[in-house]
N, C-alpha and C positions, 0 to 999 in steps of 0.2 A: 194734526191733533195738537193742542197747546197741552204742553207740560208744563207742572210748577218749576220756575228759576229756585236751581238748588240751594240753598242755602252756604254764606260760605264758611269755610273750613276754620275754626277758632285754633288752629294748629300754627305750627312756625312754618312761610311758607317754604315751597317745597326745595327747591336751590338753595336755601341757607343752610340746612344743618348740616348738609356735606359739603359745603362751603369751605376749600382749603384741607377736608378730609384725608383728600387722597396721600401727602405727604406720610401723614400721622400713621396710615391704616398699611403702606406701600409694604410691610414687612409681614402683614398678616393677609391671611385668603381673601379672597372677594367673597362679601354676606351674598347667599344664594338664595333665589327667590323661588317659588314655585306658584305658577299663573296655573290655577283649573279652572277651563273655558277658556275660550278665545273671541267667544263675541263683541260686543261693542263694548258691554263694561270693561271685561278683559283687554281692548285695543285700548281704551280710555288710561286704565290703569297705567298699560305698557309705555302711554305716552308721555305721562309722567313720571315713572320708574326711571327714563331716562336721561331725567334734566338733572339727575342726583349724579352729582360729579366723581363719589367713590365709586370702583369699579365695582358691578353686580353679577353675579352666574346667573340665568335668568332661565326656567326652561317652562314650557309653556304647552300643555297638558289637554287637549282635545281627542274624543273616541272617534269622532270623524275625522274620511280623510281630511279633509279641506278645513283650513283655519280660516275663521276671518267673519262670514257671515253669521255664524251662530241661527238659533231657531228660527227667531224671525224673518231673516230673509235668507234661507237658505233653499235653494234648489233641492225642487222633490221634496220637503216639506209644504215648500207655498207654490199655489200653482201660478204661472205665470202672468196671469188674470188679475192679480190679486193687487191690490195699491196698496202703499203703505199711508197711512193719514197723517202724516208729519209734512210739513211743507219744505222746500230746501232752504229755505232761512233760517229755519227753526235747528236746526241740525250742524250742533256744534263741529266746527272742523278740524280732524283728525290732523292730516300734514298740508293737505288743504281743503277747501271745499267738496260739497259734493258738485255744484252749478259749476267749479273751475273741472274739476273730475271730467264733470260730462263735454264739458267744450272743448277739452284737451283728446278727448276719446277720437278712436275712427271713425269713419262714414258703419262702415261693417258692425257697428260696438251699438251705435244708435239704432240703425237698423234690425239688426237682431231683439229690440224694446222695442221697436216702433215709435222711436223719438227721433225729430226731424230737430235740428238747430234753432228753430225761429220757438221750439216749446220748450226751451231750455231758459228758467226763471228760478227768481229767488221765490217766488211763490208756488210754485209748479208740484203737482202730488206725484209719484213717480210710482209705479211696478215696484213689490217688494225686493225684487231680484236684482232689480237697479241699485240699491242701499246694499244689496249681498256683494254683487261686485263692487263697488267702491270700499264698504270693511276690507274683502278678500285684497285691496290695491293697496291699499292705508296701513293696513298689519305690513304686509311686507316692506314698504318704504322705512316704516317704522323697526323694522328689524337690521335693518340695512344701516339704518340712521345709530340704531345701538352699537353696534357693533365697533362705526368709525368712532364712535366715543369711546371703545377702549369698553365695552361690557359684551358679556358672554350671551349669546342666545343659542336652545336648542330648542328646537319645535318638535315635539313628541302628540302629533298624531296617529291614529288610531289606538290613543291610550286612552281607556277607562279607567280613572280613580275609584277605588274600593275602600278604602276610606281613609282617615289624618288622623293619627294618631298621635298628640303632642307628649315631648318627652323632655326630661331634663338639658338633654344635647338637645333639642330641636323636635321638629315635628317631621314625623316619618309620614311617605306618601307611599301608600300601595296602590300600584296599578297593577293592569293586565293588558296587552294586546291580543288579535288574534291565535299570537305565537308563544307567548308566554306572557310567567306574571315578577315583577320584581318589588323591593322599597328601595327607597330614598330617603337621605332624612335632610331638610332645607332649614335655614335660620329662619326665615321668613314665608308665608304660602295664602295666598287672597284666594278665597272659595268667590269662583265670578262662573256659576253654572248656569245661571237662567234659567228661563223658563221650565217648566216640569206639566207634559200631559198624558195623560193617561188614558185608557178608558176604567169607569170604577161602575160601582152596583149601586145603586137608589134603596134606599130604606127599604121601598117596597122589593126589591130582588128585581126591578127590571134595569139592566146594561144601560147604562148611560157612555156612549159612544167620543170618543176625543175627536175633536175637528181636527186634528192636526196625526200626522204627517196630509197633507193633502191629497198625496196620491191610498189613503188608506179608503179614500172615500169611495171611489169604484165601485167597491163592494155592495155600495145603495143603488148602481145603476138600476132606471126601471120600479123604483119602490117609492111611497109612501112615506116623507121622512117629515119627523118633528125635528127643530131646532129650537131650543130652551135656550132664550136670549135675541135681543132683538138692537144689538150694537155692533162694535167693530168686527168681532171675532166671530156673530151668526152673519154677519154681512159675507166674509171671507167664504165660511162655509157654501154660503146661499151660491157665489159666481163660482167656487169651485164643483158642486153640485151642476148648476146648468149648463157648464163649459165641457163637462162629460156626457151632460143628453145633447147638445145646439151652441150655437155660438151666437156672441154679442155681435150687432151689426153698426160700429159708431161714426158718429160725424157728429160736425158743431153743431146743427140742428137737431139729429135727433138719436137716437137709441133701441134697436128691436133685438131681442131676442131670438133665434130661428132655430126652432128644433128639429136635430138632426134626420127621425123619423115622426111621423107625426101623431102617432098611438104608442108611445113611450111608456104610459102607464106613469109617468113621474111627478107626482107633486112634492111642494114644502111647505109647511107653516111653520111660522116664525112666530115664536109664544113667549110674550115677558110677563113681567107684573102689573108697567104702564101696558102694554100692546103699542110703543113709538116707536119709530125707528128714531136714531139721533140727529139730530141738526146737521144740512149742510154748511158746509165750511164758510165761516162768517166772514168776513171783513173785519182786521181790526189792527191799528199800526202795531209796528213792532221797531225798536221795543216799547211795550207797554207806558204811556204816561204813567207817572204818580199821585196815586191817591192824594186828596186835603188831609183829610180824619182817620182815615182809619190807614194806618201806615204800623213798621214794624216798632219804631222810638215813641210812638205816642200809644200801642197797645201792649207793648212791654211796661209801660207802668202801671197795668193792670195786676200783671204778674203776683201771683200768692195773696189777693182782694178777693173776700169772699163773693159768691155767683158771677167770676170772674166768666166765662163763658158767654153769660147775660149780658155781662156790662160790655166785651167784644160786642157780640149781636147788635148792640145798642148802638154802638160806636158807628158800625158798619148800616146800619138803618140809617142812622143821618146822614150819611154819607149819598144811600141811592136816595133819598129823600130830597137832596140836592140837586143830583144829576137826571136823576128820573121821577120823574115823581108820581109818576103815572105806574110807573111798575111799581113803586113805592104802595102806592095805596090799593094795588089789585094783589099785594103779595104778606103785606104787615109783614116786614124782616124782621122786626124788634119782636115780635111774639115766636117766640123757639119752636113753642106746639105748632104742628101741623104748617108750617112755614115750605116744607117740599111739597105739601098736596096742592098749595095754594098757588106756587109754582109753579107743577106742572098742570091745575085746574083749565086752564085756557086750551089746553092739548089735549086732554082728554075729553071734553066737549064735543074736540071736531070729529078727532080720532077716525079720521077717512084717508083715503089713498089721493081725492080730491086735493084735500087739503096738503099732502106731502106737496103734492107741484106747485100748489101756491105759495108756499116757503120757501122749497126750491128756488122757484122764479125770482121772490125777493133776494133770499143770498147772494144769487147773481145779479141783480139790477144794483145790491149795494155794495157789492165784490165791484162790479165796473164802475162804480161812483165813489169809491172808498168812505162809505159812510158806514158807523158801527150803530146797532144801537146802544144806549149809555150805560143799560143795566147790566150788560154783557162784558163790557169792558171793565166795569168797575168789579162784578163779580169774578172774573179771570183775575184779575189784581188782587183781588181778596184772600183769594184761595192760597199765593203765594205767602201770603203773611200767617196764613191759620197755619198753613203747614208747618212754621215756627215756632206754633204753641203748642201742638200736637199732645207734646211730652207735660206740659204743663196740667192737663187738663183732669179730673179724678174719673176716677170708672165709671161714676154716674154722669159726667158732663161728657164724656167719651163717647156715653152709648146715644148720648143725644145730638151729639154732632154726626156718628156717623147714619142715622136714622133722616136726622132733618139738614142737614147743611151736605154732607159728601155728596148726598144725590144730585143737591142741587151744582154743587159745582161740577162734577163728573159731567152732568149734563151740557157743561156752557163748555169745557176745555176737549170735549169727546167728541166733534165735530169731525164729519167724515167729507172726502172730497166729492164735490158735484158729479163726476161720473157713477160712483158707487152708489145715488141718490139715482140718477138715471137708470142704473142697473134694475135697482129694486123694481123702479116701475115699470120698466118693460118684463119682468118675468111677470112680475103683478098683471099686464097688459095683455102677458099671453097665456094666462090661464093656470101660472104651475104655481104661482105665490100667494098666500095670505097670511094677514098678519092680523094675531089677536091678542088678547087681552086675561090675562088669567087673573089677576089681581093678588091681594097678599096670601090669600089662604085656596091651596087651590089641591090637589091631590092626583100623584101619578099608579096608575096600578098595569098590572101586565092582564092581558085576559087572550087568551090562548095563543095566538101565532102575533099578538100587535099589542100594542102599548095605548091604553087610555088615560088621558088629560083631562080633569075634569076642575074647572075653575069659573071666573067671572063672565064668559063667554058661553059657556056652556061645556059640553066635551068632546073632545076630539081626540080623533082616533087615527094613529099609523101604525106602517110597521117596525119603523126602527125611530131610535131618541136619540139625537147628540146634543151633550152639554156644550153650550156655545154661549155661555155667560162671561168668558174671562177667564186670567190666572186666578186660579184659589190661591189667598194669601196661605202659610207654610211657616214652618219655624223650624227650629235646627234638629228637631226633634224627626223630622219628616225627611230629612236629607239622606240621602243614600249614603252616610257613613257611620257605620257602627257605632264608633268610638264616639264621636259628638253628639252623638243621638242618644246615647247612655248616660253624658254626663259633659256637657257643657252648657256653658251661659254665653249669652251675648250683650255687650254693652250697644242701647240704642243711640248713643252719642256719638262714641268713636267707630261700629261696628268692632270690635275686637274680639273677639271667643277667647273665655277662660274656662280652664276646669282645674279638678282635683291637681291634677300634674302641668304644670305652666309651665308651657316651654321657654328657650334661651331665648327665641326669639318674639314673630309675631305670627297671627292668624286672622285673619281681615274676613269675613263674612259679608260681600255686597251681591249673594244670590237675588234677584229681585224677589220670589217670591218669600224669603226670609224677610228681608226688607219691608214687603208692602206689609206684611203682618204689622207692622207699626206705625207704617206712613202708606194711607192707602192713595199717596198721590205718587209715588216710586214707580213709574213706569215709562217714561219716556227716555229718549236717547239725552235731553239735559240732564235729565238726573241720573242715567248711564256716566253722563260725564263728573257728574259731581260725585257717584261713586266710586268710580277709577282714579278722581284725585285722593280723595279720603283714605284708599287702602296705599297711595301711593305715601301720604303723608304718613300712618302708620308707620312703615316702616322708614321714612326718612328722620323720623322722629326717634325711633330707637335707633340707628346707626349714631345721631347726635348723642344719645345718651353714651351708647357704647364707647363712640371719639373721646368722653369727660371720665371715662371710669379709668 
């Protein structure tokens, strides 16, 4: 999956303000930090926490045992089946690599993933669980690496945070374990929780089911199930659903399905608003060429120009008008109205399962020929520079970028790997899968023991619904902490939390689903990275200050 390249840090970088600190500070404590989560933003954070040369107390706060892989790939939430859609190139390195990770691993290590040596690539989609062990590898080296620097780590797992309460002295951390519950109170404390699923209630009163922990899913053996969404996270659903009735049968050639008994009773449909599934995984170099026109220094002088939005749009139509011109004239970028229908208009036309393998086939005939096509790459590129205007834009240019432009890029960078493309059609093949079409206005109701779907396909009827659309974006107001939820702000620049009572030190906010609430491009492990430097800068920022007071 291609993530936006993070934006970088307008901050002093992160080695200079402690730069020579330590002398200055040698008489006074070491600033204590407190890590809630441990996932990748959290490993991200920690990696830069430690290039700061004054000494830090650092303790690091997960309700599970196990630090390191956080939701997304963590064991017993994702079933082993599951790929993660980020390629190993893509995936900024921790202490090293994930590709050196894996080559350095045993015979027994690959084995147990059903990775062979000869499929260990900078391109290569791997098992979520693959990415969980390497995190779980990278926290620790990086703990170990803290420590010979002369800073403090304590790993406080099976701790659940109950909430941050910021105080004049600092900000107090309530937890609880098993066994009891204490506070803390830290100079410094980065909220890096992730993900948040649930299952909740639909308007109408009928249960909308959370795809996740994966083994929660069991409970559908044998049933009837809706999947509301038809991308990354219904895809995951769909192989952990069929991997509990049959198992996948794969080879380079081909892909089947085999269910375990053959009167299961099990079907799914997969229901969006298009009825697509996403693009297999394109071909396209990395890193990225640079745009001619539509670049970050020539649409920053749009910046505070009235229908500043339009005039971007404009900028970036010349641009494909250039390099594609063909997509150019089947899409009119410069016209804002209706610009994602026209988009996805060629898709919805064919809207066949046909048609998936004929895409398929191409991905891979231009995956093996390293040819892109041009509207893709330019678009991918795009999307990195809007993500920079984000904040510029007013509520009404807001709600039409994310109506007519997110879709469209969400669709070009949400590209899933060619086996999950195969997956789909062998379930599709053996009878348990279909994939429809609900459109914008569609309506869910309960009607006695099952859930009817009634939209642009007609209606459909199971017994159970899970939402498999994604993280709901979230704000601090949502966050399992009292105190912040009552009465803080967040800067979307620095990520910072202020409230009534500002504490000595800081509070760094890079929850993703806080986060996407303002940048609905906040979801890959580059901008994991670019948030763990951000909360790390924070706080190296204020020790500089504190070194001048």
């Amino acid at each position: 999956m291609r993530r936006p390249t993070p934006r970088p840090s307008h901050g002093t970088p992160i080695a200079s303000p402690a730069a020579g600190l330590s002398s200055r500070k040698s008489a006074n404590a070491p600033q204590s930090v407190a890590l809630v989560g441990s996932g990748a933003t959290a490993i991200y954070a920690l990696k830069h926490l430690i290039e700061i040369s004054s000494p830090l107390t650092i303790h690091i706060f997960e309700r599970e045992r196990e630090i390191g892989p956080g939701m997304p790939y963590r064991n017993g939430v994702n079933h082993p089946q599951m790929l993660a859609n980020i390629g190993s190139r893509e995936i900024p390195p921790v202490g090293e690599s994930l590709e050196a990770f894996l080559l350095n691993s045993n015979a027994a290590t690959l084995a147990e993933f059903g990775i062979t040596h000869a499929e260990i690539g900078p391109e290569t989609f791997y098992p979520r669980l693959v990415l969980g062990r390497y995190f779980i590898a990278q926290i620790a080296a990086l703990i170990a690496k803290a420590r010979g620097r002369g800073h403090s780590v304590e790993v406080r797992s099976r701790h659940t945070v109950l909430d941050i309460e910021p105080t004049q002295l600092g900000t107090r951390v309530k937890w609880e374990t098993p066994h009891e519950r204490g506070t803390e109170t830290f100079d410094h404390v980065i909220l890096a929780t992730g993900h948040q699923w649930r299952d909740r209630t639909d308007n109408s009163g009928v249960q909308l089911h959370s795809p996740w922990p994966a083994e929660s899913l069991r409970r559908f053996i044998g049933c009837a199930v809706g999947l509301l969404g038809s991308s990354l996270t219904a895809i995951d659903a769909a192989v952990a659903l069929a991997s509990f009735h049959g198992r996948f049968e794969e080879n380079e050639n081909q892909v089947r399905w085999v269910p375990h008994t053959p009167d299961a009773g099990f079907t799914m449909v997969m229901m969006s608003r298009r009825g697509v599934l996403p693009d297999a995984d394109w071909y396209y170099p990395y890193p990225l060429p640079s745009l001619s026109l539509f670049t970050r220094e020539a649409i920053s002088d749009l910046i505070g120009r009235d229908n500043f939005l339009i005039q971007c749009q404009s900028v970036l139509a010349k641009e494909l008008e250039a390099l594609d011109p063909a997509y150019a004239a089947r899409t009119r970028p410069a016209q804002l109205e209706g610009f994602a229908q026209r988009h996805f208009a060629d898709r919805l036309s064919k809207n066949s399962w046909e048609d998936v393998r004929s895409d398929l086939s191409l991905a891979k005939a231009n995956r093996a020929s390293k040819v892109s096509e041009p509207w893709r790459v330019v678009l991918l590129a795009a999307h990195e520079v809007y993500q920079g205007l984000l904040e510029h834009l007013t509520p009404e240019d807001r709600a039409v970028f994310d109506r007519e432009l997110f879709r469209v890029f969400s669709d070009v960078y949400a590209s899933v790997p060619h086996r999950s493309i195969e997956r789909m059609i062998a379930l599709h093949e053996a009878g348990v899968l279909e994939l429809v079409r609900l459109g914008e206005d569609y309506s869910i109701a309960a009607e006695r023991q099952t859930v009817r779907i009634t939209g642009a396909s007609g209606t459909i009827t199971v017994e159970h619904l899970i939402d498999a659309r994604g993280q709901r974006p979230t704000d601090l107001t949502e966050l399992m902490f009292p105190t912040l939820r009552d009465a803080a702000d967040l800067d979307p620049e620095t990520l910072l939390v202020s409230g009534p009572h500002q504490p000595a030190g800081t509070i760094t906010c890079v929850a993703i689903p806080v986060v996407l609430k303002r940048n609905p491009f906040v979801q890959g492990l580059e901008n994991a990275e670019a948030l763990g430097r951000r909360a790390a800068q924070n706080i190296a920022d204020a020790i500089a200050i504190r070194s001048r007071v």
